[in-house]
N, C-alpha and C positions, 0 to 999 in steps of 0.2 A: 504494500500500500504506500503509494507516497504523500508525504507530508511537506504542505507547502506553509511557512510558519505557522506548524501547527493547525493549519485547517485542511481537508480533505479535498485531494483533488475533485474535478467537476465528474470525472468516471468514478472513482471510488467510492465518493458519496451516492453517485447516483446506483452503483451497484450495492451499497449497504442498506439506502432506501430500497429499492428491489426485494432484498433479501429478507427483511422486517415486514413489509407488504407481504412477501408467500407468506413468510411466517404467522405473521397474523390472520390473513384469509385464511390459513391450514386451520388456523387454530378456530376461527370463529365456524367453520363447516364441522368442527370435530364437536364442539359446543352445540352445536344447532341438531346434530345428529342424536347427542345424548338428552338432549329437551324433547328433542321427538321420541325416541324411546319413552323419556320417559311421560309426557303426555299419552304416548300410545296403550302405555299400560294402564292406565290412570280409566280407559274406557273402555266400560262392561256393560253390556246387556242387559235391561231389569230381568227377572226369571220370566216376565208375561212376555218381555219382547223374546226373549231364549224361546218361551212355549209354541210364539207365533212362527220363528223361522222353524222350529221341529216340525210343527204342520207343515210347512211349504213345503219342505224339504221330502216329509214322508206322500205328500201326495204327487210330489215330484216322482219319485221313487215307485209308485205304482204305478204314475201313468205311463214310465219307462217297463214296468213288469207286464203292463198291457199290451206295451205296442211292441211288445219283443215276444208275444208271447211265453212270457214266465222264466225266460232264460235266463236273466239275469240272476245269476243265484247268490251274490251278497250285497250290501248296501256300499256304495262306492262314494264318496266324496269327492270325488274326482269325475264322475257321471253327475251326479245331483247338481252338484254348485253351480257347476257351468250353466248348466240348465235354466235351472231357476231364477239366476243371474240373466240370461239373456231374456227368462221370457219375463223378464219383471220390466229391464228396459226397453223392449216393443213395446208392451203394454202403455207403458209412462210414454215412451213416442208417441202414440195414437190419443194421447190424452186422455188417460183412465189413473185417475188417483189409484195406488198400486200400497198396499196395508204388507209392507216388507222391509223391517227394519235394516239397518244399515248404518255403516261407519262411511263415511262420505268426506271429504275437503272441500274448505271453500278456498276464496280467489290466494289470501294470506297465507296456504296452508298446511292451517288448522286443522287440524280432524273433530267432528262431532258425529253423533247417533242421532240418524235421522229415524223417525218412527216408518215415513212412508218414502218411497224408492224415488 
């Protein structure tokens, strides 16, 4: 680093600036990540909204057991969600208030539990 009486040249300051800036933006995304954890844990389901998606989910679930003719032989989270998920936003597309709770962000985001999709 050279030192011109004592003060930093115009590259070396401008690369110690630089270098304070990552550091700080590291550090403020590393921050920002553990706020979001932990607001994310922070949001649970009441048990009525829990009881409403089990409905969804189980009548998701049979109407997959129907249209397969009964083949499906375990309950899959990986079949359901998807499921239920898209047909909750068609529905909300077509403009049908949609009784399917949900963790949702807004524009900030934030995360909140929406009661309807």
């Amino acid at each position: 680093m050279v030192l011109v009486a004592g003060i930093y040249s115009c590259m070396d300051l401008g690369a110690v600036i630089s270098h304070n800036l990552y550091y700080y933006a590291y550090s403020f995304r590393a921050f920002r990540k553990e706020i979001y954890k932990m607001n994310e844990e922070e949001l649970e389901f009441t048990s009525e909204q829990e009881q409403r998606i089990d409905e969804v989910y189980t009548m998701v679930y049979e109407l997959c057991q129907y249209m397969t003719d009964n083949s499906i032989h375990s309950y899959s989270q990986d079949i359901v969600g998807p499921i239920a998920d898209n047909v909750a936003e068609m529905l909300s597309l077509q403009g049908y208030k949609v009784h399917f709770p949900v963790i949702t962000e807004n524009d900030d985001g934030d995360q909140y539990i929406s009661e309807y999709f």
